[in-house]
C-alpha positions in Angstrom: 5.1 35.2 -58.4 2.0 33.4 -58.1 -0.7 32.2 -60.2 -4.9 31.9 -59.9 -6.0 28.7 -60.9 -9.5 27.3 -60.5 -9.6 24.5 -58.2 -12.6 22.2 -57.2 -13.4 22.4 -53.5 -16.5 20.1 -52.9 -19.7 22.3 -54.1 -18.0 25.4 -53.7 -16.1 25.7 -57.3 -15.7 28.5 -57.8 -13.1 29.2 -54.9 -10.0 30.2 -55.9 -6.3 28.8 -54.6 -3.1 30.2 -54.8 -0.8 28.1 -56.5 3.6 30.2 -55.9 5.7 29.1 -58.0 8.6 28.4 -55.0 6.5 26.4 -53.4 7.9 22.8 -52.6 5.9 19.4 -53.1 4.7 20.0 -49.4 3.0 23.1 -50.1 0.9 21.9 -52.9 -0.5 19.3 -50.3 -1.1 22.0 -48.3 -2.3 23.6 -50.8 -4.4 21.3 -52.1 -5.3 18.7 -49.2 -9.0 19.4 -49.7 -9.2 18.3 -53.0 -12.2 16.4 -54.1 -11.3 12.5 -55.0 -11.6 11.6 -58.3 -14.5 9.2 -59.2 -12.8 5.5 -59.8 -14.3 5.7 -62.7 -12.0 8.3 -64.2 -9.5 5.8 -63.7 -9.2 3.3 -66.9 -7.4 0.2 -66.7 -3.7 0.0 -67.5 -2.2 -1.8 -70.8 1.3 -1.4 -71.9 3.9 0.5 -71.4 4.5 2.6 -74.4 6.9 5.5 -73.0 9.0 5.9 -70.5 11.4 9.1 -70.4 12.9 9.9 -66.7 14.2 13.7 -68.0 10.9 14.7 -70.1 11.1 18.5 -70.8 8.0 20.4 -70.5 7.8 24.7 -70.9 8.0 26.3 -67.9 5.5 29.9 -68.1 7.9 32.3 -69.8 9.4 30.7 -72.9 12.8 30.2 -72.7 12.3 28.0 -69.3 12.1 24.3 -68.6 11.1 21.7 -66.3 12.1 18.7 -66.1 10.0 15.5 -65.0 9.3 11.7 -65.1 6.7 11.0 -67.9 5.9 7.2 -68.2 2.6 6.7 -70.7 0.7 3.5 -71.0 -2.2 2.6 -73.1 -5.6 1.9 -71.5 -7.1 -1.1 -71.7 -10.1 -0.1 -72.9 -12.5 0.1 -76.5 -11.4 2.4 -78.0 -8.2 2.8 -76.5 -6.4 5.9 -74.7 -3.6 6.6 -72.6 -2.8 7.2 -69.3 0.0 9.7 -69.0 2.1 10.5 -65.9 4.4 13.1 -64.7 6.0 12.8 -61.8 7.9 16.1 -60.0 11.6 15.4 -60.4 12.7 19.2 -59.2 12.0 20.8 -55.7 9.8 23.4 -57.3 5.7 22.6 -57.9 6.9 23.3 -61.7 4.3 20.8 -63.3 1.5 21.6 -60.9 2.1 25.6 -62.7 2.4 23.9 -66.2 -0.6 21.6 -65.5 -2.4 23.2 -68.8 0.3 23.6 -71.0 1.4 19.8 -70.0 -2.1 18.7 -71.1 -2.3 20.2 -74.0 1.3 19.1 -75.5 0.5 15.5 -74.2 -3.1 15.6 -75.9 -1.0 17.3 -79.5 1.1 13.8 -78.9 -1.1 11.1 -78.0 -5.3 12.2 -79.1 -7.8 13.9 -76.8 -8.4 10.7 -75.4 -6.0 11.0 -72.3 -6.0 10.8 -68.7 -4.0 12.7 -67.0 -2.1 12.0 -63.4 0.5 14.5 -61.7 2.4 12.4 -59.1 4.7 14.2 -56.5 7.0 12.0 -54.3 7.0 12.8 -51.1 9.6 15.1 -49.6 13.3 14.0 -48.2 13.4 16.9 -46.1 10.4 18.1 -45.5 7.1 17.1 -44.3 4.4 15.9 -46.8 3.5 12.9 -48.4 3.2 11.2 -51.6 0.5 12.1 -54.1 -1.1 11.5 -56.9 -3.8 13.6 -58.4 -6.0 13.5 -61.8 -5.8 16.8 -63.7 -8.5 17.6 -65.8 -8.3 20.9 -68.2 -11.6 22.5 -68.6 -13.1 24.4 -71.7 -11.6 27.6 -70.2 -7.6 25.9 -70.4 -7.9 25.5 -66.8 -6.7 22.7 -65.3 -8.3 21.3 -62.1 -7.4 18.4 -59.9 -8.8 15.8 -58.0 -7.2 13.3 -55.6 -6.6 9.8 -56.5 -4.6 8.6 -53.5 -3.9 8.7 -50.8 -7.5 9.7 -49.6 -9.5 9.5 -46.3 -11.3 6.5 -45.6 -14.6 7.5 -44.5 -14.7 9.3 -48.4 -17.4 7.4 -50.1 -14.9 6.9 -53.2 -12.0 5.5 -51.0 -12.1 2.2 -51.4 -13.0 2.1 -55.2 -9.6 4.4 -55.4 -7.8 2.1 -53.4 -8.7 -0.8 -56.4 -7.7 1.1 -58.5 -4.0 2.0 -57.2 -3.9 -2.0 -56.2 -4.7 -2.8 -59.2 -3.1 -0.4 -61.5 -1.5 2.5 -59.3 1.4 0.3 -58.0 3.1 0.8 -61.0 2.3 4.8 -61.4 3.8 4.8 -57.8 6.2 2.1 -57.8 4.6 0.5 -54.5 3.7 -2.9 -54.1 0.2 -3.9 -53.9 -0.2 -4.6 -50.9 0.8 -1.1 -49.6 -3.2 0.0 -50.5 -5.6 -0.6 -47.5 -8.3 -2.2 -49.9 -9.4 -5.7 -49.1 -12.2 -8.2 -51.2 -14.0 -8.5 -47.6 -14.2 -4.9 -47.3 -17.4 -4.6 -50.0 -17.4 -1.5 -52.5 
């Protein structure tokens, strides 16, 4: 069974994607490999850690079914302060990419509507596709709508301030070192 949900495609917004339910990680990036990046600054600085829970249980459409994912939250630091809330896909299914809204809006119940929200897939063990990591945004309407932090093309005229950002800060949303990001000082904006 599949669901409609808006996605933002450049200036054509309105274009609709087809997001099944059985799809793997690697079809989202299908999927969604054309998504707009996100503007660094949607990206707030880190602060602490304040939750961490590797088996966070999130509804699943029809009540009476679960997912299951990684949910780490840290605090920005920023004045006034939000958070920055994570959930990484821990099953083979796109569960939270389907759940995106619902996510959101239990997260925002739990921690104010001041919250950033990043879905983070690991990339496949048997199967093609790569890492990811997306912001979600919900709209008026409930509907979420993503837009890629990293990994991004370079010739995007928001790539290197991304890459910053996941030097910076992303390292620890994706467990990668610093020095795994292609941004330099010498390299300008």
């Amino acid at each position: 069974m599949g669901h409609s949900t808006r996605v933002e495609h450049g200036g054509d917004k309105g274009k609709l994607a087809m997001l099944v339910s059985a799809c793997r990680a690697a079809g989202k990036a299908r999927v969604m490999e054309a998504l707009t990046p996100a503007s660094p600054g949607d990206l707030p600085p880190l602060g602490e850690l304040v939750a961490d829970e590797p088996f966070w249980r999130y509804r699943l459409g029809a009540p009476g079914r679960e997912g299951v994912a990684h949910l780490r939250v840290w605090t920005t630091a920023t004045v006034p302060p939000g958070y920055v809330t994570v959930v990484t896909e821990t099953g083979s299914a796109a569960e939270v990419t389907e759940s995106a809204g619902y996510i959101w809006a239990v997260l925002a119940r739990r921690f104010g509507s001041s919250l950033v929200l990043l879905e983070h897939y690991l990339a496949p063990e048997d199967e093609e596709g790569a890492e990811t990591l997306d912001l979600v945004r919900v709209g008026e309407d409930g509907n979420p709508h993503w837009l890629r932090v990293w990994p991004t093309r370079e010739e995007n005229p928001r790539h290197a301030g991304l890459e910053l950002w996941m030097a910076v800060h992303g390292y620890q949303v994706v467990s990668k070192s610093a020095s795994a990001f292609d941004w330099c000082e010498d390299e300008g904006d």
